[in-house]
C-alpha positions in Angstrom: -15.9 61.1 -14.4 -16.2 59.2 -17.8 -16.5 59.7 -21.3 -19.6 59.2 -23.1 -20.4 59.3 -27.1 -24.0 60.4 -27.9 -25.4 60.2 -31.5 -28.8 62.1 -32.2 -31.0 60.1 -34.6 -32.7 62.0 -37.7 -36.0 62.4 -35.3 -34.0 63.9 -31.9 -33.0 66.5 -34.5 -35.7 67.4 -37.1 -36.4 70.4 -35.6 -35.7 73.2 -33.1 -37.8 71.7 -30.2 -36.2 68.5 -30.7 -32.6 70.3 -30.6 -33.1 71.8 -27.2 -34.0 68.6 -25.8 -30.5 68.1 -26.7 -29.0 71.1 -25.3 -30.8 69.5 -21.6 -29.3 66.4 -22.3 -25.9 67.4 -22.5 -26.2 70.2 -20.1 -27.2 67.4 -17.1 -24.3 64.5 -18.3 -21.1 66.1 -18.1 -19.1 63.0 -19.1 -21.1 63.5 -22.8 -18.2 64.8 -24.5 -18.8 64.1 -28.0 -21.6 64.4 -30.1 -22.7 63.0 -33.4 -25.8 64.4 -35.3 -27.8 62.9 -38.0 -29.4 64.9 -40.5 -33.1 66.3 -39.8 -35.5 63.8 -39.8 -39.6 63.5 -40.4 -40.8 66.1 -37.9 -44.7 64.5 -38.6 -45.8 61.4 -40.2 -46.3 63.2 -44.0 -43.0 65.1 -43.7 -39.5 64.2 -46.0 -36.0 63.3 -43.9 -33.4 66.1 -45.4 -31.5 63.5 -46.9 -33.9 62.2 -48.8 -34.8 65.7 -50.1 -31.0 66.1 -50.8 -31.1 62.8 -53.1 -34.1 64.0 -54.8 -32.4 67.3 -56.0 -29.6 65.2 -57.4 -31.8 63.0 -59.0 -33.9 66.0 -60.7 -30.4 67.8 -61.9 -29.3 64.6 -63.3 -33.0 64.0 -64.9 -33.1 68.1 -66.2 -35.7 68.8 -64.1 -35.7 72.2 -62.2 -35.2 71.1 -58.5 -35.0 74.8 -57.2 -38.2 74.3 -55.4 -37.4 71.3 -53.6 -33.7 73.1 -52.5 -35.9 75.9 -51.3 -38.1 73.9 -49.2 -34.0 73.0 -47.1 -33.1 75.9 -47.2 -36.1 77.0 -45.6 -35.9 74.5 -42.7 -32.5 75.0 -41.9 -33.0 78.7 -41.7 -35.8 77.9 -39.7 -34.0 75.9 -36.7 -31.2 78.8 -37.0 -33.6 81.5 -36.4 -35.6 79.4 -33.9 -32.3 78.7 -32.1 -31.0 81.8 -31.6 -27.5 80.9 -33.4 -25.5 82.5 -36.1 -23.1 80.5 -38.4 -24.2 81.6 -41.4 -26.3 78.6 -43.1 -27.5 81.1 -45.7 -24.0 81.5 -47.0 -23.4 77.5 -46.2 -26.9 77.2 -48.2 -25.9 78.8 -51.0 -22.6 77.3 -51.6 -24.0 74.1 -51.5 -26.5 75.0 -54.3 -23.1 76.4 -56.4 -21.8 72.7 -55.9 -25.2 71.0 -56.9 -25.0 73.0 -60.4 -21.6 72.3 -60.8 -22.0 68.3 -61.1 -21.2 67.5 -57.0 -21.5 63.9 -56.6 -24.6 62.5 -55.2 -22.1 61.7 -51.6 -21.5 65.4 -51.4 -25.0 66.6 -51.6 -26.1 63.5 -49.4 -24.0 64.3 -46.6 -24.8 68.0 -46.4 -27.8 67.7 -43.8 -25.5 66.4 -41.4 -23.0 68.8 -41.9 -25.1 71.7 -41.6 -27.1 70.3 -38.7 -23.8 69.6 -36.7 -22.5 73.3 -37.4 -26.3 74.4 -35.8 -26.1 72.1 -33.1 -22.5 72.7 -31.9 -22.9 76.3 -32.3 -26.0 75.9 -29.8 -24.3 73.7 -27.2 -21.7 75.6 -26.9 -19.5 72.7 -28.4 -16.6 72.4 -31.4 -17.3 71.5 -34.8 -15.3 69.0 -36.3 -16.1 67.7 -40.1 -16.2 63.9 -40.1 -14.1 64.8 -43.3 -11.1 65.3 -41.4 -11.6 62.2 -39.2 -13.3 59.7 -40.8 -10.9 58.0 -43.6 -11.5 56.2 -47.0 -9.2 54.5 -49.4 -9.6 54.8 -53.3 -12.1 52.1 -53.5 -14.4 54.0 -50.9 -13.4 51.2 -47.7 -13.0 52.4 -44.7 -9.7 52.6 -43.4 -10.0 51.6 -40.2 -6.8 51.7 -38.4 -6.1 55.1 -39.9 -9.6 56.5 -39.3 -8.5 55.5 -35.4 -5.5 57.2 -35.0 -6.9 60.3 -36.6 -10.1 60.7 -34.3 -8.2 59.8 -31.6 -5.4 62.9 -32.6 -7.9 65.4 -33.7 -10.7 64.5 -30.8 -7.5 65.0 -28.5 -7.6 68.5 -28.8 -11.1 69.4 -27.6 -12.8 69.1 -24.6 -16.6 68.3 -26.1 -17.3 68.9 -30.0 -20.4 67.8 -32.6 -19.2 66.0 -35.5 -21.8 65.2 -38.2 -22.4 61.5 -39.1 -22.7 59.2 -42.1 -19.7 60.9 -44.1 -15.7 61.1 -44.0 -13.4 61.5 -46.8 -12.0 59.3 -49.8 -8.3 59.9 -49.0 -6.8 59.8 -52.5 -9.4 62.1 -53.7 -10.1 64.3 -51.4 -13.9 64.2 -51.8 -16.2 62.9 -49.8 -17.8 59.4 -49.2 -20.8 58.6 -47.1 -21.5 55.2 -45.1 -24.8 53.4 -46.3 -27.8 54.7 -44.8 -28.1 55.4 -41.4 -24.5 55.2 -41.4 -24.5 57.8 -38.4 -24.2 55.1 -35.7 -21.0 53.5 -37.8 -19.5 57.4 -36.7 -20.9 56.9 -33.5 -19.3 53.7 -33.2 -16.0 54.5 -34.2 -15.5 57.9 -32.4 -16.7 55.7 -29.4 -13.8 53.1 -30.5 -11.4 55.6 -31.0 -11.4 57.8 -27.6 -12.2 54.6 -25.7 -15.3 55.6 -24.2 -17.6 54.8 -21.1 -20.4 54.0 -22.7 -22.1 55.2 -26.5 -25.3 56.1 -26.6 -27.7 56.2 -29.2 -30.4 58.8 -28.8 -33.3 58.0 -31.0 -37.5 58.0 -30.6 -37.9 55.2 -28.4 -36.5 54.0 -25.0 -34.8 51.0 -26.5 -35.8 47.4 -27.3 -38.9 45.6 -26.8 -38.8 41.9 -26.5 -41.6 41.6 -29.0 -43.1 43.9 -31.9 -45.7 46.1 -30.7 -47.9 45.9 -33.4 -48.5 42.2 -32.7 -48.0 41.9 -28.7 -49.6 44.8 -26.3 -47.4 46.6 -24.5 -44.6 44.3 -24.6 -42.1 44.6 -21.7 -38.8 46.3 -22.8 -35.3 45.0 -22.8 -33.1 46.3 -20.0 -30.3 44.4 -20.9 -29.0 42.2 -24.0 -25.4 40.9 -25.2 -24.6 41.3 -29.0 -24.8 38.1 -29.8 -28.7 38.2 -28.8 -28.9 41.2 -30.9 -27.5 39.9 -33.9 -29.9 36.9 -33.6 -33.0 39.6 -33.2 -31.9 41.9 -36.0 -31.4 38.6 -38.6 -34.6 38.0 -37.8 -36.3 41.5 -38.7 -36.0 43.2 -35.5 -35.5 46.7 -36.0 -32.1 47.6 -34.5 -29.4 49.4 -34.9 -27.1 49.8 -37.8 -25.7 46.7 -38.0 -22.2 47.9 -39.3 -22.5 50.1 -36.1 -22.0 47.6 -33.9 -18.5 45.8 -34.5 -16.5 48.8 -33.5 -18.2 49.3 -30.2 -17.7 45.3 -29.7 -14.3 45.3 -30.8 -13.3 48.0 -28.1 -15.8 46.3 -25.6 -18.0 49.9 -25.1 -21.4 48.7 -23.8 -24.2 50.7 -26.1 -27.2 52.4 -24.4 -30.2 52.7 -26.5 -32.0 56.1 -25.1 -35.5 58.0 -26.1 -34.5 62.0 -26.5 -38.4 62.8 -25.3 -38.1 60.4 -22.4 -34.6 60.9 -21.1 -35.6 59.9 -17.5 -35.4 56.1 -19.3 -33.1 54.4 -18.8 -33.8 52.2 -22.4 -31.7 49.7 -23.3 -27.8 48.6 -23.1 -26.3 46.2 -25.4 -22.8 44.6 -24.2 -20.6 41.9 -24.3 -21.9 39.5 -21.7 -25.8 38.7 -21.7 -28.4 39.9 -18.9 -28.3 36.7 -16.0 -30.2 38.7 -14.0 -33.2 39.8 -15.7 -35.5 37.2 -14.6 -37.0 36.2 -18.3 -35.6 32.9 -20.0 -35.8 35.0 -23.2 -34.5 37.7 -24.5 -36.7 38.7 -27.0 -38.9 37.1 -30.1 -38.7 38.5 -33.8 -39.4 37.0 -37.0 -40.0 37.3 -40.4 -42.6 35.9 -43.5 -42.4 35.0 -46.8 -40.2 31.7 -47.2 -40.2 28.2 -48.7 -39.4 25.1 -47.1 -38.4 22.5 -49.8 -38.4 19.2 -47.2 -35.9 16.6 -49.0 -36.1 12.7 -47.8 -33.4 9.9 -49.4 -32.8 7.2 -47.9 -29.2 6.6 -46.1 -28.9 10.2 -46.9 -26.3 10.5 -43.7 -24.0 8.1 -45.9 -24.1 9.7 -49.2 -21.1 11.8 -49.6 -20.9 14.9 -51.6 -25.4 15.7 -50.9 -25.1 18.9 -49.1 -22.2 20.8 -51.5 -24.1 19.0 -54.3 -27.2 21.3 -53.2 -25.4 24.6 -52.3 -23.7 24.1 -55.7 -27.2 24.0 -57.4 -28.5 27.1 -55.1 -25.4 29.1 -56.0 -26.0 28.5 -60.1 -29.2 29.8 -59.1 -27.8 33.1 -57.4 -30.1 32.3 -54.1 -28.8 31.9 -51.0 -29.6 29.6 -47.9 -31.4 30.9 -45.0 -31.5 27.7 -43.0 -30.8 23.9 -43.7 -32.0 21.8 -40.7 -31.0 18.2 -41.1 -32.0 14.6 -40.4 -30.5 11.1 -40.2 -32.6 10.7 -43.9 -33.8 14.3 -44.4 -33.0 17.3 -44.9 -34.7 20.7 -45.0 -33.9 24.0 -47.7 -35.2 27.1 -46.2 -35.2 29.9 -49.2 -36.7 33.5 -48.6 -39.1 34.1 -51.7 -37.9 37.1 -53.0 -34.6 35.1 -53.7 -36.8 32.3 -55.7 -38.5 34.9 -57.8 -40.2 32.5 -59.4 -38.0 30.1 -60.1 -39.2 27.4 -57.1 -40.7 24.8 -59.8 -37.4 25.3 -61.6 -35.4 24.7 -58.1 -37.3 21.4 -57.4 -36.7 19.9 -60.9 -32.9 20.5 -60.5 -32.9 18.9 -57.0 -35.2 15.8 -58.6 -32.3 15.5 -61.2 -29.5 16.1 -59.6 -29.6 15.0 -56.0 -32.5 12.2 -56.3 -34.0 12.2 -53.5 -36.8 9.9 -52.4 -39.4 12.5 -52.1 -39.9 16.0 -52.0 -42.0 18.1 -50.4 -42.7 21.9 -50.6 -44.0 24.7 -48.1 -44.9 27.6 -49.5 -45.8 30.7 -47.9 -43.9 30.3 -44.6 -42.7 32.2 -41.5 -39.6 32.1 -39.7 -39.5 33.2 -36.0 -36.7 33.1 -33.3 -37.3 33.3 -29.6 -33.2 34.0 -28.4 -31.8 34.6 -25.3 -28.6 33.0 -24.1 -30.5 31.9 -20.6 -31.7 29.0 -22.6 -29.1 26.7 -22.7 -29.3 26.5 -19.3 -33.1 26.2 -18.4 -34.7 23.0 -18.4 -38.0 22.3 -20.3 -37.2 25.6 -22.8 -38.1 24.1 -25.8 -40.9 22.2 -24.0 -42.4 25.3 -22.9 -42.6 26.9 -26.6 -43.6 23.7 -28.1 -46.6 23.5 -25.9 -47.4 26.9 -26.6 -48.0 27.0 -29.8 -49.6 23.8 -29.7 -52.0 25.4 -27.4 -52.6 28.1 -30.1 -53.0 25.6 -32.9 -50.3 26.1 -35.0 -48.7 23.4 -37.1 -45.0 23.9 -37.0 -43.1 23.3 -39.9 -40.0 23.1 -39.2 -37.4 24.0 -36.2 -34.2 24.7 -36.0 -31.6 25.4 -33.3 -28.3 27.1 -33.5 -25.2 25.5 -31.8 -25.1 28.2 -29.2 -28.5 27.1 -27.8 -29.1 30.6 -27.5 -32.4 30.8 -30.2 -34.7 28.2 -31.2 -36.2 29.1 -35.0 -39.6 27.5 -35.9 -41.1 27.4 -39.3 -45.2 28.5 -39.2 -47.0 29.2 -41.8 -47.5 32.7 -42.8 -51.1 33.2 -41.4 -50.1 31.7 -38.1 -47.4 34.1 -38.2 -49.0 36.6 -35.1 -50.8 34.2 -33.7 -47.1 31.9 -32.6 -45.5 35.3 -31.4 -48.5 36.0 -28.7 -48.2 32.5 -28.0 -44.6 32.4 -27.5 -44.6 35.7 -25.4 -47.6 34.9 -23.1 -45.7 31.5 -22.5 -42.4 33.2 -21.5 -42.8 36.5 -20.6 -45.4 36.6 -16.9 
């Protein structure tokens, strides 16, 4: 028997229905011993996430506009799922204090972390599990950073002392001020993570609406196979790219302690979805691991002769990007070229002004602009050691007609990024797939 950490995503508990799918869950995996529950999530595509309901009523108070009929609208839906659960722990009374502390100038954390808290106190009260307030576990110091070490020690102590318990996430405590401090949002699987860390678990699981990865988006591949396996390296290359992931924060503590992470779906539990560790999947049969990408950049191609030779180019133009307040996205480089890749919402307008600095400052021979690009990496860390990889996606996209802009490749081998342009931007990732994936 093992231990296993299971965080419930904001749709796995928006509502009553979703909550007993829970209760069958825990009640078929004994080694789950600790739970961590988000705050209720959209129960329908029009609905409102708790939180962001929570947010709004700070927002109104702080604008002097009566908020009392957004507050009734939660309490309503947490009377609800107490009612419809069959559970007592007094949420009205909860309810009601919680409205004393909105009026009486709560900061925006407090009232932010409140769905969590009062969906854990449901929850656990319905499992038949403790309730422990992440306030008393997770740790902050003055300057709201996360004390790490202590935070440890303190979920490993308290945790110590109970057999299985719910503990909401995305909050913990400023230690010098006793109030309370939440993560950035979706800063449940940062709990997860760290309870995970701290009681040295099995395995951490992160329940959410879908049975883990795909190896491309849906809305531009059909039906594209799913991702049994991937290391966290992979997954940091994916989720740079745009891939919707996990939290990213919520990662490092599960990788620090080595605690392979299994993304589940709570309304398909039979799946087995898909687990993220330290070592990559040899045996999966695909070369790839997945594809993802993003649009919306600017190449700004650079050719000067003997440019290997000239000392000084590249900080030269960093120097100019960083007086700009932009930052690099990719530089791929030549014996006499060199390639800027910016994303446009960090030029804001300011590309002509760019170029004219380069043209000044750096003098090149010529200069040539892309506008309107797309950025997309096929990784997996099988690549290095196929032969023909990049031969097959080259071909590929060739196939498909698409001018490739520019390509870059990381030192691990383990993605190969392409520059398209933005209206070839589907077109290169059904390409890529169809030429990888059988």
């Amino acid at each position: 028997m093992g231990i296993k950490v299971a965080k419930f995503g904001g749709s796995s508990v928006a509502d009553a229905l979703q909550i007993e799918k829970i209760k069958n869950i825990t009640k078929n995996d004994e080694d789950i011993k600790y739970v961590i529950v988000s705050a209720p999530g959209k129960r329908y595509s029009d609905d409102s996430k708790v939180t962001d309901l929570l947010y709004l009523c700070k927002t109104h108070i702080e604008h002097k506009i009566p908020y009392e009929q957004i507050f009734q609208v939660i309490y309503d839906r947490f009377m609800a799922v107490e009612a419809d659960l069959g559970v007592d722990v007094d949420i009205k009374g909860e309810l009601k204090s919680i409205k004393s502390e909105i009026e009486d100038g709560a900061s925006v954390d407090f009232i932010a972390s409140r769905g969590e808290y009062l969906n854990a106190k449901i929850i656990a009260a319905y499992l038949g599990f403790d309730f422990i307030d992440a306030r008393d576990i997770i740790k902050f110091n003055e300057k709201g950073r996360l004390m790490e070490d202590l935070t440890n020690e303190t979920i490993a102590k308290v945790l110590g002392q109970h057999e299985r318990a719910v503990i909401p996430g995305f909050y913990g405590e400023k230690l010098e001020a006793g109030t309370v401090k939440t993560f950035s949002r979706g800063g449940s699987d940062i709990t997860g993570a760290l309870i995970a860390k701290a009681v040295d678990a099995d395995v951490y699981e992160n329940w959410t609406d879908v049975s883990g990865f795909l190896m491309a988006d849906p809305r531009i591949v059909d039906d594209p196979k799913p991702i049994k396996k991937i290391s966290y390296m992979e997954l940091r290359e994916l989720a740079y790219m745009g891939a919707s992931v996990l939290h990213e924060d919520a990662i490092y503590p599960a990788k620090a302690a080595d605690i392979p992470i299994n993304i589940r779906n709570t309304n398909r539990p039979e799946d087995p979805g898909t687990m993220i560790t330290s070592q990559p999947d040899t045996d999966g049969g695909h070369i790839i691991s997945g594809i993802a990408g993003k649009k919306d950049f600017t190449v700004i191609g650079i050719y000067k002769s003997h440019l290997a030779n000239e000392k000084g180019f590249i900080r030269k133009l960093a120097g100019i990007i960083e007086d700009h307040d932009m930052t690099i996205e990719h530089l791929p480089t030549g014996i006499d070229t060199m390639s800027v890749v910016i994303d446009n919402k960090m030029l804001n307008g300011k590309l002509d002004e760019l170029v004219d600095e380069f043209d000044s400052q750096l003098k090149p021979d010529s200069m040539e602009v892309f506008e309107n690009m797309a950025l997309i990496a096929t990784v997996g860390a099988g690549m290095a050691s196929r032969k023909g990889t990049s031969a097959m996606l080259f071909t590929a996209l060739a196939q498909a007609g698409v001018n490739i802009r520019m390509i870059d490749q990381g030192s691990s081998e383990m993605n190969i990024i392409v520059g398209v342009e933005n209206q070839d931007f589907e077109k290169s990732i059904k390409a890529i797939y169809r030429a990888f994936i059988n």
